[in-house]
C-alpha positions in Angstrom: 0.0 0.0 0.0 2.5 2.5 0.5 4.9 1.9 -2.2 1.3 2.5 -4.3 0.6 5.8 -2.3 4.8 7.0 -2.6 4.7 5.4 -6.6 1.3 8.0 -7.4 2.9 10.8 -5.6 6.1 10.7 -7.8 3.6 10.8 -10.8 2.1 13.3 -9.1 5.0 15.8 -9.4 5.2 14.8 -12.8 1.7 16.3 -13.0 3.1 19.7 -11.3 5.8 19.6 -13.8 3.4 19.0 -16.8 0.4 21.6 -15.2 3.7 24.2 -14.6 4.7 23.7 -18.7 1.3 24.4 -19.7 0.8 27.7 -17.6 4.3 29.3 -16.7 2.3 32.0 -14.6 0.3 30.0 -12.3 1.2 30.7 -9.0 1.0 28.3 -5.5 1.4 25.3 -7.6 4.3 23.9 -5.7 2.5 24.5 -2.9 -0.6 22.2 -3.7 1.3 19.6 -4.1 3.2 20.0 -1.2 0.2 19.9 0.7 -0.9 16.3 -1.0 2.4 15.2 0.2 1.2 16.1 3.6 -1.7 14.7 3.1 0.0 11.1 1.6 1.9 11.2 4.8 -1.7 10.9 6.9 -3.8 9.3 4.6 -2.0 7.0 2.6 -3.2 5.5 -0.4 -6.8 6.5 0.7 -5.6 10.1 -0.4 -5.7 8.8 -3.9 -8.5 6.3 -3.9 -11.5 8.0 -2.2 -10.7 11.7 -1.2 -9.3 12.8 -4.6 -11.4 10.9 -6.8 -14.6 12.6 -4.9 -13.5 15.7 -5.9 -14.2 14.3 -10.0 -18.4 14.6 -9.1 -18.1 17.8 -7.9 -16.2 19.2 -10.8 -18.9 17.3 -12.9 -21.3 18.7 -11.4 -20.3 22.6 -11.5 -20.1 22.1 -15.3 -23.4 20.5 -15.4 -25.4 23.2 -13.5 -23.4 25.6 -13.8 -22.4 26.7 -10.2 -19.6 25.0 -8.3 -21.4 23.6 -5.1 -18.8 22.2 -2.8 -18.9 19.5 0.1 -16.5 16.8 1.2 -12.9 15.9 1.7 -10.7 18.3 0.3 -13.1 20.7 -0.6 -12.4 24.1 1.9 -12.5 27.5 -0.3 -9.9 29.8 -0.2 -12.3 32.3 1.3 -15.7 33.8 2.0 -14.9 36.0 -1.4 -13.1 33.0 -3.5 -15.7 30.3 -3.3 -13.3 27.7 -5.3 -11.5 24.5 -3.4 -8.3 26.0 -1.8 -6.4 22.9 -3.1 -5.4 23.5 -6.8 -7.4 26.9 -6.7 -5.3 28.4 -9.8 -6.6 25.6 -12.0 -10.4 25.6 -10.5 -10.2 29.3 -11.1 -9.5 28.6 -15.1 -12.9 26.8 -14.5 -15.0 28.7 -12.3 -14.9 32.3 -11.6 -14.5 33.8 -7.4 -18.4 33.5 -6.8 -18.4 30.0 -8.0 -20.0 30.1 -11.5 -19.1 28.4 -14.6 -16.9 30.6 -16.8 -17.7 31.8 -20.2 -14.0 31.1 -21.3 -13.7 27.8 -19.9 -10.0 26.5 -19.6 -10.8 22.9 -21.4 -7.2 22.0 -20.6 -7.4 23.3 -16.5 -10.4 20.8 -16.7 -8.3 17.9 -18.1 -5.4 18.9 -15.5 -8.0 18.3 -12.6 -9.3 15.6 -13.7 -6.5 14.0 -14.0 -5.2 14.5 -10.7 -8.6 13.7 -9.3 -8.3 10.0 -10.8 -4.7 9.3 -11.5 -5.6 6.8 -8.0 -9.5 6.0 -8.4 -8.9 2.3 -10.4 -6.1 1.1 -8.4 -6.2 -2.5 -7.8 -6.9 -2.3 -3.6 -8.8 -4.1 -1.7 -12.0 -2.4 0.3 -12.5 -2.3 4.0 -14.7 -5.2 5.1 -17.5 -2.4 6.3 -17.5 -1.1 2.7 -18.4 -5.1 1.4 -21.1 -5.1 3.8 -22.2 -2.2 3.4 -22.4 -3.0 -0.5 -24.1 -6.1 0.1 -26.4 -4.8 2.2 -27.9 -2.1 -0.2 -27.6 -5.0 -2.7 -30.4 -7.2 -0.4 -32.0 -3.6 0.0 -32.7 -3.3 -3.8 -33.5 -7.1 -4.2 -36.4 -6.7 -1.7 -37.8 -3.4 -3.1 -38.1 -5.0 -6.6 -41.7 -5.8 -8.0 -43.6 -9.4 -7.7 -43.6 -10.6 -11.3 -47.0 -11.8 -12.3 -46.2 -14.7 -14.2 -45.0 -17.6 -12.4 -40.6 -17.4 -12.6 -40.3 -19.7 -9.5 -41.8 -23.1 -10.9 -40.3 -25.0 -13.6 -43.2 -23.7 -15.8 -43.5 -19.9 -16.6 -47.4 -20.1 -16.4 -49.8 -18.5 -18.7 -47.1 -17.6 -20.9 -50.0 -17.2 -23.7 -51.7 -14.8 -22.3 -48.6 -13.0 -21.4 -49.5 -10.0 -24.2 -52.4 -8.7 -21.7 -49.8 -8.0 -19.5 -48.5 -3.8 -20.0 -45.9 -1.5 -18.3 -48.2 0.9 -17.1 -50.0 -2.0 -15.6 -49.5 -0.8 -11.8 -51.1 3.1 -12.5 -54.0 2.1 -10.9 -56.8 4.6 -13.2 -59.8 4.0 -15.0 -59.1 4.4 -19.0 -62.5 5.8 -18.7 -60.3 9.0 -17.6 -58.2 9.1 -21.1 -61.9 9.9 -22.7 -63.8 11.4 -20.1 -62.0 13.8 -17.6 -61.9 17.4 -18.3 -60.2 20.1 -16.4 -63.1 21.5 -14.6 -63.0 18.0 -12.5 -61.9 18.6 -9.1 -60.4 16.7 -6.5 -57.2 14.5 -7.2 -56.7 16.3 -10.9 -53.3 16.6 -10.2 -52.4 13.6 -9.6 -54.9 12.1 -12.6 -52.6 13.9 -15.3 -49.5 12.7 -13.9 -50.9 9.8 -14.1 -52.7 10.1 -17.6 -49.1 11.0 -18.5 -47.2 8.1 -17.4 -49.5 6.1 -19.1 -48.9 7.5 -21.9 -45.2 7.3 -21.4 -45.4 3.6 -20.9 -47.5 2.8 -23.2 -45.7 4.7 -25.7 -42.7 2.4 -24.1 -44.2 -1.3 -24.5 -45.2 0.2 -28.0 -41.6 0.0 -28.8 -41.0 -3.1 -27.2 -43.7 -5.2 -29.3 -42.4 -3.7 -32.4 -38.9 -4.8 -32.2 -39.1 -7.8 -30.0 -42.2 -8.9 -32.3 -40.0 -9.1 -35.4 -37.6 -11.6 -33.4 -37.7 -14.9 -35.2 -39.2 -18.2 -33.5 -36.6 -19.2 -30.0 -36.3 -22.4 -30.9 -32.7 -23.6 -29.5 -32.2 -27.0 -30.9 -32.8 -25.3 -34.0 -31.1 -22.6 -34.1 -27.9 -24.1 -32.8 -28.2 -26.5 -35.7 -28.7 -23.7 -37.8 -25.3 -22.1 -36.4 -23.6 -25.8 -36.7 -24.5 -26.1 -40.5 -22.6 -22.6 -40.9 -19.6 -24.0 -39.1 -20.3 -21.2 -36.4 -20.3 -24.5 -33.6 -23.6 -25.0 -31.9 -24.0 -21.6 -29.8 -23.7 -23.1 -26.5 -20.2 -22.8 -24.5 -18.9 -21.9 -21.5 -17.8 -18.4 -20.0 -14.7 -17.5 -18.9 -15.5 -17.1 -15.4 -15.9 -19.2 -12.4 -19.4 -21.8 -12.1 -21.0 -22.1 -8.8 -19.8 -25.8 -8.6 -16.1 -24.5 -8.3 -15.5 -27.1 -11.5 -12.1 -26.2 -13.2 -12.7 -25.3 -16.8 -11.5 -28.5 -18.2 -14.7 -30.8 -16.4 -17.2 -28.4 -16.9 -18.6 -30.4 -19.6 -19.1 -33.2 -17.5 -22.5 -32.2 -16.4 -23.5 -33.2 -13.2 -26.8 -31.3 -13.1 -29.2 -30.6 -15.8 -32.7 -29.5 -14.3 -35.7 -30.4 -15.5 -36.5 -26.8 -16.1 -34.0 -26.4 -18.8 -34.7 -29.7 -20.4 -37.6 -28.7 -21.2 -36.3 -25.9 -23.9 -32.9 -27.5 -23.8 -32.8 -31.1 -24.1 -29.6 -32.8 -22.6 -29.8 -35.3 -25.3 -29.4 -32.7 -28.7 -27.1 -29.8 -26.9 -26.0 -31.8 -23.2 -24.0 -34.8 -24.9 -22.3 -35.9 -28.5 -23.8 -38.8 -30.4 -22.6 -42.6 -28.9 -22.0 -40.5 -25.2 -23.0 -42.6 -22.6 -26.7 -42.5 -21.8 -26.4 -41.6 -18.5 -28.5 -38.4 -17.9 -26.8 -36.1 -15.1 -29.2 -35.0 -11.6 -31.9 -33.3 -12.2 -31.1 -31.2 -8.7 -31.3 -27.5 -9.5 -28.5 -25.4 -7.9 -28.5 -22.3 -6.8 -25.8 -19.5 -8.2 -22.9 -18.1 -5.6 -22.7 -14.5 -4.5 -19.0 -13.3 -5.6 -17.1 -10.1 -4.5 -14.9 -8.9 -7.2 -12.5 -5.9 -6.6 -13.9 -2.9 -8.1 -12.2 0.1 -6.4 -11.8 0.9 -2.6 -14.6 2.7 -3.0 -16.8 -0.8 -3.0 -16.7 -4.3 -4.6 -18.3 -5.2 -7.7 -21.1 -8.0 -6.8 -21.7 -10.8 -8.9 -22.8 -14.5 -9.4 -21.4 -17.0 -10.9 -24.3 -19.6 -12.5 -24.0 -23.0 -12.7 -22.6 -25.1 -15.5 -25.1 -26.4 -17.4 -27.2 -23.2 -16.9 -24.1 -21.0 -18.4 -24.0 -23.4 -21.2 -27.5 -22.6 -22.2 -27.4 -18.9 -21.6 -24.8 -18.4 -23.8 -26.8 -20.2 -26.7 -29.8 -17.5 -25.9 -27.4 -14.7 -25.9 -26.1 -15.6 -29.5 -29.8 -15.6 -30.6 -30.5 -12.1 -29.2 -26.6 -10.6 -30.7 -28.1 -11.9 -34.0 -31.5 -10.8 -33.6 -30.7 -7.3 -33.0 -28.0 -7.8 -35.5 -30.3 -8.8 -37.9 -33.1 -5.8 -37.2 -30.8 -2.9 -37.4 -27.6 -3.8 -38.4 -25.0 -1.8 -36.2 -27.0 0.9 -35.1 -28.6 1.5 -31.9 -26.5 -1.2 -30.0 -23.1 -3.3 -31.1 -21.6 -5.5 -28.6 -18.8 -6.3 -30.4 -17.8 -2.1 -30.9 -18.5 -0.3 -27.7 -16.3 2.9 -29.4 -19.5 3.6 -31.9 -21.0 4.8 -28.6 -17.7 6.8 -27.3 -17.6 8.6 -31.0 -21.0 10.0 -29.9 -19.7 11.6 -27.2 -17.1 14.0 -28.2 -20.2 15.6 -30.9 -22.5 15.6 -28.0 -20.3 17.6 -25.8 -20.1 20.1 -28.8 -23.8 20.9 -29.8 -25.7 19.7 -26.4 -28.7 17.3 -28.9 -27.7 14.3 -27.4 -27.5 13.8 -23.3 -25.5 10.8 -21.8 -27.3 8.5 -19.1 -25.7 5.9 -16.4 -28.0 3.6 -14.6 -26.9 2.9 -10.8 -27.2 -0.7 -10.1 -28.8 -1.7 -13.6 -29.0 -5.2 -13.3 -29.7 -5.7 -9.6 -32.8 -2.9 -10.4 -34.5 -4.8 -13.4 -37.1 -7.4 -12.4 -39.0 -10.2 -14.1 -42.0 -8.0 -14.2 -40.4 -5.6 -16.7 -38.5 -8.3 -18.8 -42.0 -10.1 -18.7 -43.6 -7.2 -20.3 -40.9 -5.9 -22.6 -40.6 -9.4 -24.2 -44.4 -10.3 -24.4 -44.3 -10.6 -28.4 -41.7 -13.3 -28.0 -43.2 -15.9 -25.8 -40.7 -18.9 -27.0 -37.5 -16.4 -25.8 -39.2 -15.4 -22.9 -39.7 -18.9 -21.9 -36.1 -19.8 -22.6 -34.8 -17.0 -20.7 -37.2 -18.2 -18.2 -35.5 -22.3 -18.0 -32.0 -21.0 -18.5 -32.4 -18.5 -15.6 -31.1 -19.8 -12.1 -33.8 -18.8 -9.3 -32.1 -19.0 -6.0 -28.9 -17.3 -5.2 -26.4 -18.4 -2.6 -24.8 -15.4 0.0 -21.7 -16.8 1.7 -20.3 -13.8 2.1 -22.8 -11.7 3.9 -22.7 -11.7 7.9 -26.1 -13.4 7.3 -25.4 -16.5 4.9 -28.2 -17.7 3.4 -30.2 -18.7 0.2 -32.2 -15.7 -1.8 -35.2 -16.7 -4.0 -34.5 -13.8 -6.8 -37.1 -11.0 -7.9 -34.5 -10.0 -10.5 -34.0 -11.1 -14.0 -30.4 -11.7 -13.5 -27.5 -11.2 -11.2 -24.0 -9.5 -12.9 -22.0 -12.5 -13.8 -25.2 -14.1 -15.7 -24.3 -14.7 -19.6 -27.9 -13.1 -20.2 -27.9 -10.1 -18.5 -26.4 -7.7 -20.8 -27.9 -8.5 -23.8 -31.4 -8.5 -22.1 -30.6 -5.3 -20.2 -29.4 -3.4 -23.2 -32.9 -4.5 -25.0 -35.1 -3.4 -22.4 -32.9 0.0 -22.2 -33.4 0.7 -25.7 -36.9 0.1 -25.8 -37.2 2.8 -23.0 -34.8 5.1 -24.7 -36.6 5.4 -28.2 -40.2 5.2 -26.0 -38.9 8.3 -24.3 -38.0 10.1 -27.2 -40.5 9.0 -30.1 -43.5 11.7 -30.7 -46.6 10.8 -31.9 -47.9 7.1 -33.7 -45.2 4.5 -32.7 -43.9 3.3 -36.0 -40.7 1.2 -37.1 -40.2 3.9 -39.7 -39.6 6.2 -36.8 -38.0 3.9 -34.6 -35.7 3.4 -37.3 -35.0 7.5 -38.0 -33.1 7.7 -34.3 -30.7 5.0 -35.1 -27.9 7.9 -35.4 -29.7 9.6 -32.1 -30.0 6.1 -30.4 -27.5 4.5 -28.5 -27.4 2.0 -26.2 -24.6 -0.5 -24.5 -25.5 -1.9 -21.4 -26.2 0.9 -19.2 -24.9 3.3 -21.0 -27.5 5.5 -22.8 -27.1 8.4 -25.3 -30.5 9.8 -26.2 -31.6 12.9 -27.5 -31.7 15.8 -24.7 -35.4 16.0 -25.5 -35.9 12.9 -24.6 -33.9 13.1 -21.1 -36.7 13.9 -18.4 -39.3 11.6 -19.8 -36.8 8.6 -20.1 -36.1 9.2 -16.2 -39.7 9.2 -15.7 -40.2 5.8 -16.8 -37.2 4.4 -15.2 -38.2 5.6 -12.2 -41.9 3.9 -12.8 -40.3 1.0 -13.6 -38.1 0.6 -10.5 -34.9 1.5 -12.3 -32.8 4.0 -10.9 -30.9 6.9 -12.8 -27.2 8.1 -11.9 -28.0 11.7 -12.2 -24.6 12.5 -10.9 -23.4 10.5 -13.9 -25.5 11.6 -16.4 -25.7 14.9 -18.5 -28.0 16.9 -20.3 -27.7 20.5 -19.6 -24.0 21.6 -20.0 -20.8 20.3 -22.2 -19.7 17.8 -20.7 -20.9 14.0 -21.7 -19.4 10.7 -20.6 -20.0 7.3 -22.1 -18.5 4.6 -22.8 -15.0 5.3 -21.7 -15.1 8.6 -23.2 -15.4 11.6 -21.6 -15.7 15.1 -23.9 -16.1 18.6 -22.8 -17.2 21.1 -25.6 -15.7 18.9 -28.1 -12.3 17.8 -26.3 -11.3 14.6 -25.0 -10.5 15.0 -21.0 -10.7 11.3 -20.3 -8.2 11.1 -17.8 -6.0 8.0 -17.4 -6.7 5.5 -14.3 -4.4 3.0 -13.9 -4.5 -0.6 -11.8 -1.1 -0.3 -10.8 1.8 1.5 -11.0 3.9 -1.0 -9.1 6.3 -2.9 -11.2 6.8 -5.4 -9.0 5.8 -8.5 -11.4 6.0 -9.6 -15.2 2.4 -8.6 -15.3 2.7 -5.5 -13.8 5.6 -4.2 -15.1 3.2 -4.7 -18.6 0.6 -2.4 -17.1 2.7 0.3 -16.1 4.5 -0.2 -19.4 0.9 0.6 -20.8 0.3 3.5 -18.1 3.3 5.6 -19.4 2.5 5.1 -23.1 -1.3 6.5 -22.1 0.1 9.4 -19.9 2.4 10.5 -23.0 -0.2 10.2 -25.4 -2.2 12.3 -23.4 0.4 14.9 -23.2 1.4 14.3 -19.6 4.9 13.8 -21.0 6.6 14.3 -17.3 4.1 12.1 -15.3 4.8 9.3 -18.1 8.6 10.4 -17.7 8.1 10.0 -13.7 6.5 6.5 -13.9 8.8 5.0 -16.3 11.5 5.1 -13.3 9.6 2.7 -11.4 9.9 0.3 -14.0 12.8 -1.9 -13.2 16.3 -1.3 -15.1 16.6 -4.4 -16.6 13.3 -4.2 -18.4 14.3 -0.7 -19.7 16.9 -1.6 -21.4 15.2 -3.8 -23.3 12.3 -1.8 -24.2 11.2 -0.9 -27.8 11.0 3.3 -28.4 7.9 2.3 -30.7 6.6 5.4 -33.1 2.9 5.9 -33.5 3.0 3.9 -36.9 4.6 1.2 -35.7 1.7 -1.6 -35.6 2.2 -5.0 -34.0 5.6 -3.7 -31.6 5.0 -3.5 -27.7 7.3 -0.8 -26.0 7.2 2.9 -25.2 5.7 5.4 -27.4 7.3 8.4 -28.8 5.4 10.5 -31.7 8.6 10.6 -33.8 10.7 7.7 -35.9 10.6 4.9 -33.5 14.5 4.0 -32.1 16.2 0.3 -31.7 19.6 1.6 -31.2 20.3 1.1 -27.7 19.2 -3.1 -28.1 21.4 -5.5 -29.4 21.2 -6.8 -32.6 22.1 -10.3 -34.5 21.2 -11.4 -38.0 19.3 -14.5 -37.9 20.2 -17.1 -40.5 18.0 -19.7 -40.4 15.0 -17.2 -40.6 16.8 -14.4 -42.9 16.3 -11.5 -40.6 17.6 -9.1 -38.4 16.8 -9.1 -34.5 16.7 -7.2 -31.5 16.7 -8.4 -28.1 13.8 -7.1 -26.5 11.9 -7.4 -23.2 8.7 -9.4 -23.5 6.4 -11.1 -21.3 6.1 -15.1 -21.3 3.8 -17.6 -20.3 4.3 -21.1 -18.3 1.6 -23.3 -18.9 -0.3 -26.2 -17.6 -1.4 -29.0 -19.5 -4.2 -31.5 -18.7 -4.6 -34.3 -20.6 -8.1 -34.8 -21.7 -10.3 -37.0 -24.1 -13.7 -38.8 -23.8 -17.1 -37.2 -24.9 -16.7 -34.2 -22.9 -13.9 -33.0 -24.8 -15.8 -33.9 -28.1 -18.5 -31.7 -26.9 -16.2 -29.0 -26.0 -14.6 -29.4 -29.8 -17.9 -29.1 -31.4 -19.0 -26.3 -29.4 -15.9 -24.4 -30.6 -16.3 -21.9 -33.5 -14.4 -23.0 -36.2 -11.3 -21.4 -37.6 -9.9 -22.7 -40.9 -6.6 -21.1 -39.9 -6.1 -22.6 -36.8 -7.1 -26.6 -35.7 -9.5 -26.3 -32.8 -7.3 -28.8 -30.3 -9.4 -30.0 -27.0 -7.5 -33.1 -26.4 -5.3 -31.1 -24.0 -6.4 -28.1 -22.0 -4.1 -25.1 -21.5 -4.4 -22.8 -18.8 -2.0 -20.3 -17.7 0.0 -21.1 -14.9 2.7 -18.6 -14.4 3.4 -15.2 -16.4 7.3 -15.1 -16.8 9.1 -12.2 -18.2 12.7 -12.3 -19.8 14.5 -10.9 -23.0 13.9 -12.6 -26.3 14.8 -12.1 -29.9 12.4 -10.7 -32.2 11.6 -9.4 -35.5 13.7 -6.2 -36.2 11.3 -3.0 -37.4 12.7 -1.5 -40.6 10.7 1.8 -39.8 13.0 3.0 -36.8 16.8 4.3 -36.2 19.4 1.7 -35.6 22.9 1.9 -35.4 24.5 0.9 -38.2 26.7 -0.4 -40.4 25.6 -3.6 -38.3 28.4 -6.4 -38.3 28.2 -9.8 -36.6 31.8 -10.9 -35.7 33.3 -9.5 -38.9 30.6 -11.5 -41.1 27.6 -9.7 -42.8 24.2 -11.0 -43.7 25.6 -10.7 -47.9 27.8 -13.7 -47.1 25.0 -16.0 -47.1 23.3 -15.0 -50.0 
């Protein structure tokens, strides 16, 4: 922890040095930093992880409203006349004028300069204090128990009345009359008020599910043994697979395939037989036991944890066969536009335009996927009873907490925990449908569903939308049980964030956040590696210039200076001729090539011999790759990351020294 806290305050003075280049003038800079040294000496890395970084929201803020309102660590104005933060007040002043308000001439580099320093420390890889977990989990019980009682039946192994699922409606808990949308008039007393609100949320939701039936109407027929056949015959493998992280079972990744449980709630829309098992398996059908999914903590920042759960096996293996069917569905609708998942930068190019001309507003959900229930997914996906049904088998309903001071099982209200391979793509549907409800005027068509696809954007829970559109679509989140992150989201000033991408009148000021910047292992060294080459891209040429010390000698030396049109070479980054003078050099006969010896990261394997039909399974639920054989009879997982200097391909487009001569002998004697 403290060679973390003493490693960001070296970058730190970097920072000084860079904020000092840009304005020679500024005066008491040398003195706010020396006061964050005082402050490293008390706080620690806490300086950097939580008081700093909650100095970013209040910055947002002011440029948002428009007035700098200030509470918090860190936050004391200079004076009763200068109502800026005394820390840093020469930059804030670039921002803000003495009383506090936004300035016409706003310094778009002072605002990168404070954001930087506000979040140089936010992302480092630390672990939170065990009052923060529970504290997290607590609100994350809080939520579960606030969420809505779906009407159809998500707890049996049947959904119910799934038929009759279209009479179901968003607006179905306003509790009015429709005789009120022909019959009241504004001479009726009373509860008026609270009748047009009402009238108008109806509206708004209705408008809503209007969307909904439109696009999820034109899905095709879930049907997953056929569709996975269909993805088969275009040697695409059979849709089903497993995820990347952990099952609830704890099963290493190589035995995963060797079901022990399939429910008889997902054999219902997934028979074990045609997507469990190859042809001539054993017939030995696995438990039909049903368990539950495991409440996870991941490190998120010291802040809080990020809470997850990891499903089980077989239910994983099904989920991802749904969430290929939706990615193609959408796909298939509308092409790229309104929501990618495999190009999360179309929604970040968005952002710099919006921060320009104020049309489009950004939105962030808090706790998206803990906040949407079965009753909206019910309702939002009533035109597709067969995918709401095989969301419905693949869905795990009871949640184990082993991590809470209160262990315990949790029947779920929710659709999905985070972790669950259906949750974002469901999620990002039932956000888009809300987004385009909000913002549509008049008759719900496709025609004008289709003119906001370069208004429209959705990934996950991050929503651009048309600034129009901005109060209505909080309206019906809020209805809906969905909370917005208003201190994340943006309408009314410049600045707009989404994505990863943060722009301010047109300028990028997305500031860099690092992990680590600790070189103390071959994986690390990597990231700090990457840290520097981000700083100097940003133009924070003496922060990058102060964390490249703290990589280790010996891996300097052998590091690339790599120009910016330098594809495929790992090193630093210069924007000039890239420079492989300082590494030694040999000509390589068998191969025909010069060399350099560079620093690169290495990887020690395990190998576990495999074979039988679960391996089979595993082959054919592969994608196929005519460049590469798809090999399952061993699995490969990474053991150990090893680091070390190796010889690689020499890159003709930088400096070296030259003539180059290997023990008197040159590469024209072997030609």
């Amino acid at each position: 922890m403290k060679s973390q806290a003493n490693a960001l305050l070296h970058v730190m003075q970097g920072l000084r040095m860079d904020v000092q280049a840009a304005y020679p003038a500024l005066k008491g800079l040398s003195r706010d930093f020396n006061r964050l040294a005082l402050y490293c000496q008390t706080r620690g890395l806490g300086l950097f992880t939580l008081d700093l970084p909650s100095l970013d929201p209040v910055l947002l803020q002011g440029l948002e409203t428009g007035r700098l309102v200030l509470g918090g660590p860190l936050t004391h104005a200079v004076s009763k006349k200068v109502r800026v933060p005394r820390l840093f007040s020469g930059l804030w002043l670039r921002v803000f004028d003495k009383s506090a308000c936004l300035r016409q001439d706003v310094d778009v580099n002072a605002i990168a300069f404070l954001r930087q320093i506000f979040r140089l420390g936010k992302n480092i890889a630390v672990e939170c204090s065990e009052r923060r977990k529970q504290a997290a989990l607590g609100n994350y019980h809080a939520i579960e128990r606030a969420l809505a009682v779906p009407t159809l039946n998500w707890d049996s192994d049947s959904l119910g009345e799934c038929q009759h699922v279209a009479d179901r409606h968003l607006g179905d808990h306003l509790r009015v009359s429709r005789v009120y949308d022909l019959f009241w008039t504004p001479q009726m007393r009373g509860e008026s008020g609270r009748v047009v609100q009402i009238l108008r949320d109806r509206r708004l939701l209705d408008q809503c599910q209007q969307v909904a039936d439109l696009i999820v109407g034109a899905f095709d027929f879930c049907e997953p043994v056929s569709y996975s056949a269909d993805l088969e015959s275009e040697a695409k493998g059979i849709g089903c697979r497993h995820g990347s992280g952990a099952v609830s079972e704890r099963f290493p990744r190589w035995e995963r395939s060797q079901f022990r449980n399939w429910p008889d709630k997902l054999e219902g829309w997934f028979p074990f037989d045609q997507l469990g098992k190859t042809a001539g398996s054993p017939e030995l059908r696995p438990s039909v036991h049903e368990g539950p999914s495991r409440l996870i903590l991941v490190p998120k920042t010291a802040k809080g944890p990020r809470i997850i759960a990891s499903e089980p096996a077989s239910h994983m293996w099904c989920q991802q066969l749904l969430r290929r069917f939706m990615v193609d569905q959408l796909s298939r609708l509308f092409g790229e536009d309104f929501i990618c998942f495999h190009k999360q930068e179309l929604s970040g190019a968005l952002v710099l335009d919006a921060s320009r001309d104020r049309k489009l507003a950004t939105i962030d959900l808090s706790d998206a996927s803990d906040r949407l229930s079965c009753w909206t997914v019910e309702r939002v996906l009533r035109k597709s009873p067969s995918l709401l049904s095989a969301l419905h088998a693949a869905r795990t309903r009871y949640l184990r907490d082993e991590v809470s001071v209160d262990k315990g099982f949790l029947k779920l209200r929710k659709f999905a925990s985070q972790g669950t391979a259906t949750t974002f793509p469901v999620q990002s549907l039932v956000f888009l449908c809300l987004a385009i409800g909000s913002c549509i005027q008049g008759r719900v068509t496709m025609r004008k569903i289709r003119k906001l696809s370069s208004h429209v954007r959705v990934y996950g829970d991050d929503i651009i939308i048309p600034s129009r559109g901005y109060a209505q679509l909080l309206r019906a989140m809020e209805l809906l049980g969905l909370k917005v992150n208003e201190g994340k989201s943006f309408v009314n000033g410049h600045f707009r964030e989404s994505c990863g991408v943060d722009g301010y009148m047109g300028y990028d000021v997305t500031p860099v956040s690092p992990k680590t910047v600790v070189a103390d292992s071959p994986a690390s060294c990597q990231a700090v590696i990457d840290t520097c080459n981000n700083l100097y891209c940003k133009g924070y040429w003496h922060a990058s210039d102060h964390l490249r010390t703290h990589i280790p000698p010996r891996v300097q030396r052998g590091l690339r200076i790599v120009g910016q049109h330098d594809a495929g070479f790992l090193g630093l980054t210069t924007f000039g001729v890239g420079d492989e003078s300082h590494l030694r050099t040999r000509w390589n006969p068998r191969l025909h090539r010069y060399e350099v010896r560079v620093w690169s990261l290495r990887y020690r394997t395990l190998k576990q011999d495999r074979g039988g039909y679960s391996a089979f399974l595993d082959f054919v639920s592969s994608q196929h790759n005519h460049g590469n054989a798809r090999i399952v009879s061993e699995y490969v997982c990474t053991r150990k990351t090893r680091d070390g200097l190796l010889w690689e391909p020499l890159n003709t487009g930088s400096r070296h020294s030259a003539p180059i001569s290997l023990r008197g002998r040159t590469p024209l004697s072997y030609f």
